[in-house]
MIPADREN-630870 format. One record per residue (C-alpha): residue number from 1; residue in one letter; x, y, z. Coordinates in steps of 0.001 Angstrom, whole numbers, plus 524288, in hexadecimal, padded with zeros to 5 digits. Layout:
<num->NUM | residuo->A | u->X | v->Y | w->Z>
...
This chain:
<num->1 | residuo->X | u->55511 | v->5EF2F | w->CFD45>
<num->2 | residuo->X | u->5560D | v->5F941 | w->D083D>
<num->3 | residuo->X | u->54D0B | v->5F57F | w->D14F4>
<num->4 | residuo->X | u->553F2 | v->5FF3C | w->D1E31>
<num->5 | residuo->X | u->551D9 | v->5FEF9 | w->D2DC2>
<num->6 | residuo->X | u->56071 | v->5FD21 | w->D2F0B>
<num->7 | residuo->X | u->56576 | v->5FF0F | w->D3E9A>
<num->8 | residuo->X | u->57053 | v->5F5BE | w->D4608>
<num->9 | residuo->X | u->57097 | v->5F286 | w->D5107>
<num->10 | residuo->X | u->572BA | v->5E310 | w->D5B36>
<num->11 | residuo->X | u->56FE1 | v->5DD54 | w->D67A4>
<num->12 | residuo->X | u->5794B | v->5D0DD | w->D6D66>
<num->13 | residuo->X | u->56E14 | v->5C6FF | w->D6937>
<num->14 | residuo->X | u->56F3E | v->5B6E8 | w->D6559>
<num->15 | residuo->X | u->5789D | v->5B586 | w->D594C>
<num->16 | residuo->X | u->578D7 | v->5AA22 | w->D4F4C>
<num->17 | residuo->X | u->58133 | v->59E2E | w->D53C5>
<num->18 | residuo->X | u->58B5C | v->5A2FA | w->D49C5>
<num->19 | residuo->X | u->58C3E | v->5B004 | w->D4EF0>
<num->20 | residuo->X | u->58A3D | v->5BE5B | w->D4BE4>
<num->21 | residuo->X | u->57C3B | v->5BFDA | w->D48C0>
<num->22 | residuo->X | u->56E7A | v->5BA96 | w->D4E15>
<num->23 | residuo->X | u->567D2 | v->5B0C3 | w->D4881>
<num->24 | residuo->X | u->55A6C | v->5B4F6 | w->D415A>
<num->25 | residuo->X | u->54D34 | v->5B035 | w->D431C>
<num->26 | residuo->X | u->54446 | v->5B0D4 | w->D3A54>
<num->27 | residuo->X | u->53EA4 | v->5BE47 | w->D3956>
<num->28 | residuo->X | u->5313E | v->5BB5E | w->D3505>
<num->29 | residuo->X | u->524E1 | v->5B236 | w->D3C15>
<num->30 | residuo->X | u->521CB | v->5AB1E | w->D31EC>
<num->31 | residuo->X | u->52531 | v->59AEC | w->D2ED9>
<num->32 | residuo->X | u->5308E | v->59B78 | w->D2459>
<num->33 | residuo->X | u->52CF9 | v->59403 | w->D1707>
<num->34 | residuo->X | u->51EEA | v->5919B | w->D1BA2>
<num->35 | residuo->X | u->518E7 | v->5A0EE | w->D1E36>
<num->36 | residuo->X | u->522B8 | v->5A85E | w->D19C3>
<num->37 | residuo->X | u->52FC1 | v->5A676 | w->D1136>
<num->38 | residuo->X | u->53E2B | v->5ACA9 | w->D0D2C>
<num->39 | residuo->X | u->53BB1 | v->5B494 | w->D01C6>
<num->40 | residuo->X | u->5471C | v->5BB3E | w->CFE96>
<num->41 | residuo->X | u->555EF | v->5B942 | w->D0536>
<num->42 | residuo->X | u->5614E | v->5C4F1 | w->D04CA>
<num->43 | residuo->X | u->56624 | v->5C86C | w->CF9E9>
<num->44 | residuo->X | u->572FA | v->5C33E | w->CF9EC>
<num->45 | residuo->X | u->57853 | v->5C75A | w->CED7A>
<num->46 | residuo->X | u->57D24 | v->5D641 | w->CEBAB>
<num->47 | residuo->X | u->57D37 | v->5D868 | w->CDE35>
<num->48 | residuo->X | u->56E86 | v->5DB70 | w->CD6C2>
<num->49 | residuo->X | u->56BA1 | v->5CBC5 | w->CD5C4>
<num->50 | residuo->X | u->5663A | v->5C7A2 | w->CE2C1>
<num->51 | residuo->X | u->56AB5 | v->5B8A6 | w->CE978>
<num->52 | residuo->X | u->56758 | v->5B42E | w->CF863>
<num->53 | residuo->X | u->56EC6 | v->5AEC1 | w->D00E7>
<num->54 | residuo->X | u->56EAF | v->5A083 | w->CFB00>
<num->55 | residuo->X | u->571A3 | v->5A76C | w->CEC7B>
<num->56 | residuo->X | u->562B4 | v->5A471 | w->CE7FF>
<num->57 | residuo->X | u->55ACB | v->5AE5E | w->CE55A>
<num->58 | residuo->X | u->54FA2 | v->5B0C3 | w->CF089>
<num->59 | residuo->X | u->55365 | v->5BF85 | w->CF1AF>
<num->60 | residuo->X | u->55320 | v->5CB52 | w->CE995>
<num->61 | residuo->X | u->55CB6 | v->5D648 | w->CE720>
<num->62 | residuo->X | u->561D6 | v->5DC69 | w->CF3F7>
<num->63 | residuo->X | u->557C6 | v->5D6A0 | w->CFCCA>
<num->64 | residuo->X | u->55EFD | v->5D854 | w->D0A63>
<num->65 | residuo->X | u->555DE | v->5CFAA | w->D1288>
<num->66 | residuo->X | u->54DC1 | v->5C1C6 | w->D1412>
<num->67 | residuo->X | u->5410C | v->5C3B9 | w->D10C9>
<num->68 | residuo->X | u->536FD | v->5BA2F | w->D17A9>
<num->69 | residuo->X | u->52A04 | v->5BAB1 | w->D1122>
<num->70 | residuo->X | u->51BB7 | v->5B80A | w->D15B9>
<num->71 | residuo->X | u->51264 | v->5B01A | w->D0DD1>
<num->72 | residuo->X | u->5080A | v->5B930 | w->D0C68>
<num->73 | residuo->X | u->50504 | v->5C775 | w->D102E>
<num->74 | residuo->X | u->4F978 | v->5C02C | w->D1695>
<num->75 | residuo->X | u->50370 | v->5BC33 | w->D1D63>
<num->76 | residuo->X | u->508D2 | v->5C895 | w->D2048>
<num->77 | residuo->X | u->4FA86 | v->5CD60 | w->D24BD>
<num->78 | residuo->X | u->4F96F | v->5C35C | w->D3018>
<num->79 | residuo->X | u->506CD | v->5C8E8 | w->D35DA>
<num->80 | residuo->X | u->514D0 | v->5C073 | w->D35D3>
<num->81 | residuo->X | u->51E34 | v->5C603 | w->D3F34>
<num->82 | residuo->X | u->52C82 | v->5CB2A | w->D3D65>
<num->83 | residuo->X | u->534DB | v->5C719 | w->D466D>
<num->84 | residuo->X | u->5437B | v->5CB3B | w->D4A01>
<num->85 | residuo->X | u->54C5E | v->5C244 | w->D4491>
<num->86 | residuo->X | u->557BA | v->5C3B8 | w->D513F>
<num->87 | residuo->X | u->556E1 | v->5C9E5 | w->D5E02>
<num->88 | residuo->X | u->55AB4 | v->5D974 | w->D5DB7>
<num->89 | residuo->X | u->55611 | v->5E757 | w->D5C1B>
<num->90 | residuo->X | u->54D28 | v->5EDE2 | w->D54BF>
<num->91 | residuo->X | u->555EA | v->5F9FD | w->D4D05>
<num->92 | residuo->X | u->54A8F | v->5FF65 | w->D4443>
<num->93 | residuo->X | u->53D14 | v->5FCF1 | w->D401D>
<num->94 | residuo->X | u->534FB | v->603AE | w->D34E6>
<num->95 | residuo->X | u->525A8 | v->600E2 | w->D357D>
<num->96 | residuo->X | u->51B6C | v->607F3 | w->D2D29>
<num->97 | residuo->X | u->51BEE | v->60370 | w->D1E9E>
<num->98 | residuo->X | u->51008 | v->5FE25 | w->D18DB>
<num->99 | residuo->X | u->50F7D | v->5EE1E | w->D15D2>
<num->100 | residuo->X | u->50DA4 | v->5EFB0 | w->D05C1>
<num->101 | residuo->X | u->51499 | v->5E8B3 | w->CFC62>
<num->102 | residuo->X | u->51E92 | v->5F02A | w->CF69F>
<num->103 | residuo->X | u->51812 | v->5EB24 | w->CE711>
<num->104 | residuo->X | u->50A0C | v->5F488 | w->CED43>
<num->105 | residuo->X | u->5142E | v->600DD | w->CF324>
<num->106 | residuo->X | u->51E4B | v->60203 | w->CE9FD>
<num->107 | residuo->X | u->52E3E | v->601D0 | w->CEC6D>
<num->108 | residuo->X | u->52D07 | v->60FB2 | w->CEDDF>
<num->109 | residuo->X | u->52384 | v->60CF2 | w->CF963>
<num->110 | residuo->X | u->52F2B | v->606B2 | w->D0006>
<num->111 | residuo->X | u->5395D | v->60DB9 | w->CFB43>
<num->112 | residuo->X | u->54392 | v->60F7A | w->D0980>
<num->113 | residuo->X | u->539F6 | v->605B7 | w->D1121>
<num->114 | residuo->X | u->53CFE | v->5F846 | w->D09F5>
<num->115 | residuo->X | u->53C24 | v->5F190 | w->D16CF>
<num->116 | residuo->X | u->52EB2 | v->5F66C | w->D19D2>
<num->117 | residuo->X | u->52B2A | v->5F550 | w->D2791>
<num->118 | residuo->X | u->537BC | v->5EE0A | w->D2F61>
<num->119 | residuo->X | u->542A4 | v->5EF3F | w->D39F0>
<num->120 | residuo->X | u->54FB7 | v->5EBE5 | w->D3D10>
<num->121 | residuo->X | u->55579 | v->5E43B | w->D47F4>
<num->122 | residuo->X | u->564F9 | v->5E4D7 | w->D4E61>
<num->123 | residuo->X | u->56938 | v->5D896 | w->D523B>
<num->124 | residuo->X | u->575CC | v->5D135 | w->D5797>
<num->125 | residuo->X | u->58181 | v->5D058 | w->D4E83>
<num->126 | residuo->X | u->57F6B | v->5DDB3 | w->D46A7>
<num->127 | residuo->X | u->573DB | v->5D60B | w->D400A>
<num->128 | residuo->X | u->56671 | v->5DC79 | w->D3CD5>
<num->129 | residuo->X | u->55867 | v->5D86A | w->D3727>
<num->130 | residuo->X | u->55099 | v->5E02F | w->D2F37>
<num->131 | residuo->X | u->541F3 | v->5DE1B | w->D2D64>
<num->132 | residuo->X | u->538F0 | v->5E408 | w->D211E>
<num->133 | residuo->X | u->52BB7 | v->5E2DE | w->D1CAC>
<num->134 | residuo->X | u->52511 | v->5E1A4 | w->D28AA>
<num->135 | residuo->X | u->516A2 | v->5E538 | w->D2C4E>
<num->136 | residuo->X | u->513C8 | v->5F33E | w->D2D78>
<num->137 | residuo->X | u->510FD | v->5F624 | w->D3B7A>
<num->138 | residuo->X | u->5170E | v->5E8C2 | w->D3FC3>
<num->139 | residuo->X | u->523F9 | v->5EC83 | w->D45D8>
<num->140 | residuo->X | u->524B2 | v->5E893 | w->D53E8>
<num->141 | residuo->X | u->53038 | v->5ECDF | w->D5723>
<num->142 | residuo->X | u->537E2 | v->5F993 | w->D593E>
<num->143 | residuo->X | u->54634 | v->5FF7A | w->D5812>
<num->144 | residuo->X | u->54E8D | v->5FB78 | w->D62C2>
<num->145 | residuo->X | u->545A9 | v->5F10F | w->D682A>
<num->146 | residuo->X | u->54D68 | v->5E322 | w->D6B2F>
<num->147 | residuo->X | u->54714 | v->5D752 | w->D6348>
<num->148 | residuo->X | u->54965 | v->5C84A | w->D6679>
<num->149 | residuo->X | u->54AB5 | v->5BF75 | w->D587D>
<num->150 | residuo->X | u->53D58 | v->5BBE3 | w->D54F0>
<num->151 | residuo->X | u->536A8 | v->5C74A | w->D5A9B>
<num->152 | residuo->X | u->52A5C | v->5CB68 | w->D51EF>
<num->153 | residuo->X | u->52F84 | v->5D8A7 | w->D4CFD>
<num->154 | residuo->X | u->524BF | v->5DB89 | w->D42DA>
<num->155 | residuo->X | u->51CA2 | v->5D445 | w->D387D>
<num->156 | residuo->X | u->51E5D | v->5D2FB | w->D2ADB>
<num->157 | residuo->X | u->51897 | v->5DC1F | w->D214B>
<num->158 | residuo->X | u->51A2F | v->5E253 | w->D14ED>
<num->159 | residuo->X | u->520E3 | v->5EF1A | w->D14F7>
<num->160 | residuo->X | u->52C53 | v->5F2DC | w->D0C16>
<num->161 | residuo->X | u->52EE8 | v->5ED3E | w->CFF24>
<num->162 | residuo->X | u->529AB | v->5E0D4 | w->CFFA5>
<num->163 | residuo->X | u->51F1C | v->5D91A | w->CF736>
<num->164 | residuo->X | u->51B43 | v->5CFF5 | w->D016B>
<num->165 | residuo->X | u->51B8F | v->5CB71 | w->D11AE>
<num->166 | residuo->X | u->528EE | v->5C976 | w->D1537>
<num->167 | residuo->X | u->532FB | v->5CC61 | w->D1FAB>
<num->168 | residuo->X | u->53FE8 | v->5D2C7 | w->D1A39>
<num->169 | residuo->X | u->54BEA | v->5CFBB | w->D226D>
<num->170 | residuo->X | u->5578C | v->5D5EB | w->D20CE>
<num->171 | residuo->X | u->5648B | v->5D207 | w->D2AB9>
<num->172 | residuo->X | u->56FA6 | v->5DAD7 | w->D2B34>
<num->173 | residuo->X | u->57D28 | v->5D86B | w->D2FAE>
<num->174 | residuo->X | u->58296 | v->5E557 | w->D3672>
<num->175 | residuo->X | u->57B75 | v->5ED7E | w->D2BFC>
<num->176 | residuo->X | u->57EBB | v->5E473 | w->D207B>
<num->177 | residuo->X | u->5732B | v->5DC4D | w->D1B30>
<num->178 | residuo->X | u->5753B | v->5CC4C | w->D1C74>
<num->179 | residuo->X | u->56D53 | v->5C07F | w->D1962>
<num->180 | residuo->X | u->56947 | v->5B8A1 | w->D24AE>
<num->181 | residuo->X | u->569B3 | v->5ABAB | w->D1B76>
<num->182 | residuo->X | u->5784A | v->5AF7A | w->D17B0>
<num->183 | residuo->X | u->57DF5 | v->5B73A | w->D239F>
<num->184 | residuo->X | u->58C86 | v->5BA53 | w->D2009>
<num->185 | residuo->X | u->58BDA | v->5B50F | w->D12D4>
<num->186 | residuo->X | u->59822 | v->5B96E | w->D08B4>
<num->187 | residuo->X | u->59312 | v->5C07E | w->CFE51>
<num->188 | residuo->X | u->58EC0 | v->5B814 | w->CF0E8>
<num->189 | residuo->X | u->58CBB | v->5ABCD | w->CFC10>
<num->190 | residuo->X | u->58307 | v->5A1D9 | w->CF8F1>
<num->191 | residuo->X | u->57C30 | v->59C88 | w->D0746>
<num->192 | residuo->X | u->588ED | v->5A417 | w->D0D9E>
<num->193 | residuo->X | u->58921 | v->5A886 | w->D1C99>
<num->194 | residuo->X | u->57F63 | v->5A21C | w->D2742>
<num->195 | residuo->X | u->571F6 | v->5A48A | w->D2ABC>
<num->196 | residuo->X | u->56D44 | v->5ABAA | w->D36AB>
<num->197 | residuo->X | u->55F96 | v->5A849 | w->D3521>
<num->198 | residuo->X | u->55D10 | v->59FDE | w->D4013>
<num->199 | residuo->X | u->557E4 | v->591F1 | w->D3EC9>
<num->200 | residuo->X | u->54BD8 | v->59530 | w->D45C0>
<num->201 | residuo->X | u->54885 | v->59F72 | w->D3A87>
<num->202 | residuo->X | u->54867 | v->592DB | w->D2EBE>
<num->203 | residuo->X | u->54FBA | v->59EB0 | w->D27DB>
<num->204 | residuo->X | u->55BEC | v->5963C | w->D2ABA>
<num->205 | residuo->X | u->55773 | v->589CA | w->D22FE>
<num->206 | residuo->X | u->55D48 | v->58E8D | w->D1414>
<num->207 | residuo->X | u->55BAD | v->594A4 | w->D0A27>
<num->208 | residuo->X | u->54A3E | v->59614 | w->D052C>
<num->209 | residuo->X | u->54B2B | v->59458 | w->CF494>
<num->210 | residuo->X | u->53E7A | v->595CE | w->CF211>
<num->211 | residuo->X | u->53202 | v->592BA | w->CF7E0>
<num->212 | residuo->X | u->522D8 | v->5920D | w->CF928>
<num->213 | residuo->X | u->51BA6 | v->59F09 | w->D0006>
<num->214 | residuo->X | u->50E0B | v->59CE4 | w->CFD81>
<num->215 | residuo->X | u->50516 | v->5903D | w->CF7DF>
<num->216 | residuo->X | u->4F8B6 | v->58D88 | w->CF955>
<num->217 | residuo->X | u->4EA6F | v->58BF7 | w->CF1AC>
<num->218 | residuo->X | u->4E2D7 | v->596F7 | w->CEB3F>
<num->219 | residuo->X | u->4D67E | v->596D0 | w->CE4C9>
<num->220 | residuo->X | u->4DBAC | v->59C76 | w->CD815>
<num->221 | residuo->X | u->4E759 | v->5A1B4 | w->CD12E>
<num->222 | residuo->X | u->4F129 | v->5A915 | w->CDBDA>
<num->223 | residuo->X | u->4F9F4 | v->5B50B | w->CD968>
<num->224 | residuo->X | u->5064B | v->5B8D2 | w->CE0F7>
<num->225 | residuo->X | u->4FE53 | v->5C4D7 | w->CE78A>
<num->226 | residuo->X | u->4F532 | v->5BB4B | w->CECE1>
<num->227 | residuo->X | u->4FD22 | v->5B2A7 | w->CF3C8>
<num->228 | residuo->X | u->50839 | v->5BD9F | w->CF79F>
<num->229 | residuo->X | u->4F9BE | v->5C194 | w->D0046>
<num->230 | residuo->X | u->4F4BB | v->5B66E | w->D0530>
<num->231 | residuo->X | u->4FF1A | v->5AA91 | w->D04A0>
<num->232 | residuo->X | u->4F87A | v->59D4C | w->D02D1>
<num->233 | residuo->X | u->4EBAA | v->5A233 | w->D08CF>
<num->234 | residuo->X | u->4E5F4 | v->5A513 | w->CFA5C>
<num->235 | residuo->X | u->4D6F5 | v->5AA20 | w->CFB88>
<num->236 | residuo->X | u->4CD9C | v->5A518 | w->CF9AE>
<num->237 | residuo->X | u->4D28A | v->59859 | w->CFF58>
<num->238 | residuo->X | u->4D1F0 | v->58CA2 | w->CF70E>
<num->239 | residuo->X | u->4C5B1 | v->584A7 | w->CF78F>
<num->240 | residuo->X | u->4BDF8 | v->57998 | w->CEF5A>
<num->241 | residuo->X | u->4B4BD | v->5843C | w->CE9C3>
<num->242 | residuo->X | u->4C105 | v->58C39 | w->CE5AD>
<num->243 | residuo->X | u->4C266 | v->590C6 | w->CD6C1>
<num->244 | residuo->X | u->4CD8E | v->58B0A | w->CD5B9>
<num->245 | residuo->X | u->4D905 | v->5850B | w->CDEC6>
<num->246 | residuo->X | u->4E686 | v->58B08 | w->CDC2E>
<num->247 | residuo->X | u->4F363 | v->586AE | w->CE271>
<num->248 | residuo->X | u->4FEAD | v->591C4 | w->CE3C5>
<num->249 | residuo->X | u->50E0E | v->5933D | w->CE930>
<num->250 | residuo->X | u->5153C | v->5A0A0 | w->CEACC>
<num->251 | residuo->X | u->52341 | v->59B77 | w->CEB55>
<num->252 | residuo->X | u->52E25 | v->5A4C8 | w->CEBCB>
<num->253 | residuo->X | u->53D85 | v->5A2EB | w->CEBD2>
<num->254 | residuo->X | u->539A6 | v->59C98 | w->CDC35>
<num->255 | residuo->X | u->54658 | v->59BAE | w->CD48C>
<num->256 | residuo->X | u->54557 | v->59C9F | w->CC444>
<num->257 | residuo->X | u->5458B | v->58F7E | w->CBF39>
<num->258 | residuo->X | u->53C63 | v->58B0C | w->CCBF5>
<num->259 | residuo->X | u->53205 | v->581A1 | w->CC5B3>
<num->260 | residuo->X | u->5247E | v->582D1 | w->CCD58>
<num->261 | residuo->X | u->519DF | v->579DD | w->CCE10>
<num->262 | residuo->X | u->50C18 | v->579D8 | w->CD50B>
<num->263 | residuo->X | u->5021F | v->56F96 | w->CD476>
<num->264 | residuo->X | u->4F46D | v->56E7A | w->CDB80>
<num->265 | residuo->X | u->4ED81 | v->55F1E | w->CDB79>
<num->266 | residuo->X | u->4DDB7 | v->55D76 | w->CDEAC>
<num->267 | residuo->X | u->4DAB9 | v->5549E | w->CE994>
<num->268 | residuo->X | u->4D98D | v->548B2 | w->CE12E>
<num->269 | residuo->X | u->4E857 | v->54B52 | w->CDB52>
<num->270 | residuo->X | u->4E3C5 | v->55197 | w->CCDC6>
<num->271 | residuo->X | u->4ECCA | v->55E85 | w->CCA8E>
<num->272 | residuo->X | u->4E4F9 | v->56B63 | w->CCA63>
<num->273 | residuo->X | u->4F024 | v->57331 | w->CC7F4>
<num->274 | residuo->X | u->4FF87 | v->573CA | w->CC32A>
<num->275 | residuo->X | u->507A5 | v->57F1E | w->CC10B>
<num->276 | residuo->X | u->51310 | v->57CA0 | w->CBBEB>
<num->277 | residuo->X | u->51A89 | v->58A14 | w->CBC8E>
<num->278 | residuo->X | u->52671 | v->58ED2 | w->CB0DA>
<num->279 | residuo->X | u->5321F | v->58E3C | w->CB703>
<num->280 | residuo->X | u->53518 | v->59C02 | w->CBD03>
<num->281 | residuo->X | u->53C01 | v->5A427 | w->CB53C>
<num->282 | residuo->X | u->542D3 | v->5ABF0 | w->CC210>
<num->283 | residuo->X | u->54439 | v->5AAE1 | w->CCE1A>
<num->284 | residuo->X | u->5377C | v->5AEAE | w->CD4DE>
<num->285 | residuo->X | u->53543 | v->5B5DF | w->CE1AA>
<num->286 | residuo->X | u->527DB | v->5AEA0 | w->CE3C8>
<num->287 | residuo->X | u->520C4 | v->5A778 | w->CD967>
<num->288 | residuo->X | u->5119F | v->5A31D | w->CDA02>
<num->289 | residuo->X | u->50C16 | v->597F0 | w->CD403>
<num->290 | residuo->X | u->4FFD4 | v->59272 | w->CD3AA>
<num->291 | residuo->X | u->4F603 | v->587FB | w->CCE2A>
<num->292 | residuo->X | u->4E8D1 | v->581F7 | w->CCEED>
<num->293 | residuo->X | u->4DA30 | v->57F0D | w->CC908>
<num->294 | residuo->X | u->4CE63 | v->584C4 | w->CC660>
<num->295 | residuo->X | u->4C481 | v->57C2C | w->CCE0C>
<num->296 | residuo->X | u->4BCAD | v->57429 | w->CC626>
<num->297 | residuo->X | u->4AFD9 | v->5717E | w->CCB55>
<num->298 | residuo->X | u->4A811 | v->57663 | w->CD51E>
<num->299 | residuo->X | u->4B0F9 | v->57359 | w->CDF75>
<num->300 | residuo->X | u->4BEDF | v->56D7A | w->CE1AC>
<num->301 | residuo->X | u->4BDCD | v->55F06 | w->CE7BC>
<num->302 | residuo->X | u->4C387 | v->55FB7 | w->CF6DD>
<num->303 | residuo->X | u->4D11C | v->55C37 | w->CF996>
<num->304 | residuo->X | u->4DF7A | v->56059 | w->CFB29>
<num->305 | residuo->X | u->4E52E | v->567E8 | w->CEEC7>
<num->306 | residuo->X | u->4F317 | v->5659D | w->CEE25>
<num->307 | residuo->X | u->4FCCF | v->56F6A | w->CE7F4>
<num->308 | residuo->X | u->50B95 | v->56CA8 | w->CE5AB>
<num->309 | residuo->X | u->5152B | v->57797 | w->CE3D9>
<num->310 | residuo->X | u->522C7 | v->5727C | w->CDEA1>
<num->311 | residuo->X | u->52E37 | v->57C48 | w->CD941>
<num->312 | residuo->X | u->53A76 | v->575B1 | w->CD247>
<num->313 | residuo->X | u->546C4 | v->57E2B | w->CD31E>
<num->314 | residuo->X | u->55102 | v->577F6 | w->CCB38>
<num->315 | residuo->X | u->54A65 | v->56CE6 | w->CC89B>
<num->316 | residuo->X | u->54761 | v->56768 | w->CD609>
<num->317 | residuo->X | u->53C11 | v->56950 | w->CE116>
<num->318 | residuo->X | u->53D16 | v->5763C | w->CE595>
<num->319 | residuo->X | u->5311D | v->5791C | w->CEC8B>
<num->320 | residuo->X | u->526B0 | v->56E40 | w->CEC79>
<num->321 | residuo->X | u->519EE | v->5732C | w->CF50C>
<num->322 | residuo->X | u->50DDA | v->56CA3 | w->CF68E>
<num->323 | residuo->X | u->50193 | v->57163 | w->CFBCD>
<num->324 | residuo->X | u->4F33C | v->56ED4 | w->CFC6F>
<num->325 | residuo->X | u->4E48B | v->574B6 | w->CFF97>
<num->326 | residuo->X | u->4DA61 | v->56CD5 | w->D03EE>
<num->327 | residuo->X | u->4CC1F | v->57110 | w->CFDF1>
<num->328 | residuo->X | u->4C096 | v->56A92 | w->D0691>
């Protein structure tokens, strides 16, 4: 996928303790694997079939970039911050294209401007970073200006061809495109080269399968367009005079085969709901899953409703969640 903004340019600034290149911070104010999670890694695999770094399959066909993605576009609303990844210089900046999701506008609508709103940055080494998706209007920074690593450079947004929230970084060796997770890796490598993530970042900690993004209570049944808006905060909130109480799980990184699992218990231990999900019959992307009960009486008896969210990948624990709402 073309993003363009492409520029070089360095500065002498701190390089990795193995040499050549900065370290990177992460790019993005948000807490990794609580509000906001790798969704896609490089494509690592040149031919039409698409494999990351660690040869699974969290990537599509020629993505060039990490993608970090917020939990919500409520989310997005209340402002999370892009921030420079290394110390360097600004080289270009585009601002100006509208936050829509690329399903409402179209390809066509995007068509040269697949990065949206973004910039680049020069640093030590030959290395750059490129940004997409941000905020229109959000870009703090201008060509030539000198950043320090961590600087707030922008916020996230949702311009370009994107679906949802999400910071698109791209690194680039001396023009060439490389994976920060697999820096130097020989081609057809599984978990080859180092990472210059820094530890800092908790992008340095391995490889992310597959995880939870969203969970939560609802007060009835819960579609993938509804909690891609408002995350766990489902309206109108859960409450004992609620038509019904619904537990849900957007998971994403789901391989085929992956067998799911969500149960919700009453106070006094009885079972209002289990969904016991086919196994998938792909890989999914993201993956919603609910269950839950009518309420059947005039109210629903005060407590803490318990929900369990387990996912078997090969036979063993995979992801096993639990979470709760208290009704008073």
């Amino acid at each position: 996928m073309k993003r363009g903004l492409l520029l070089a340019a360095a500065l002498p600034l701190l390089l990795a303790a193995d040499g050549d290149v900065p370290e990177l911070v992460l790019p993005i104010a948000c807490k990794l694997g609580q509000s906001c999670v790798i969704q896609n890694y490089v494509d690592a695999d040149p031919s039409p079939a698409a494999r990351d770094y660690h040869c699974g399959g969290r990537t599509y066909d020629k993505h060039g970039g990490t993608d970090i993605r917020l939990q919500s576009m409520a989310q997005q609303r209340r402002g999370v911050a892009v921030l420079a990844a290394a110390a360097g210089t600004v080289l270009r900046v585009r601002d100006g294209v509208p936050d829509v999701s690329v399903k409402t506008a179209g390809q066509q609508a995007v068509d040269k401007i697949e990065c949206g709103n973004g910039l680049v940055i020069a640093h030590a080494g030959g290395l750059e970073t490129q940004y997409c998706h941000m905020a229109k209007g959000s870009i703090a920074v201008r060509p030539g200006q000198q950043v320090a690593a961590g600087a707030p450079i922008g916020r996230v947004g949702l311009s370009g061809n994107t679906e949802y929230p999400h910071l698109h970084i791209t690194v680039r060796k001396d023009g060439a495109m490389v994976d920060p997770f697999a820096f130097g890796a020989k081609p057809g490598q599984c978990d080859g080269g180092r990472n210059i993530w820094a530890a800092s970042s908790g992008l340095s900690q391995g490889y992310q399968a597959g995880q939870v993004l969203n969970r939560g209570f609802a007060t009835g049944p819960v579609s993938m367009a509804a909690v891609q808006e408002d995350g766990a905060d489902q309206q109108p909130r859960p409450s004992r005079d609620g038509p019904a109480l619904v537990a849900f799980v957007q998971s994403i990184g789901l391989h085929g085969g992956d067998l799911q699992r969500l149960t919700v218990t009453a106070p006094d231990g009885t079972t209002l709901g289990d969904n016991r999900a086919a196994p998938l019959d792909r890989d999914k992307a993201q993956y919603i899953l609910f269950t839950g009960k009518k309420r059947p009486g005039a109210a629903w008896p005060a407590g803490r409703y318990e929900a369990r969210y387990q996912v078997l990948r090969a036979g063993k624990a995979f992801i096993d969640e639990r979470f709760s709402v208290v009704l008073r």
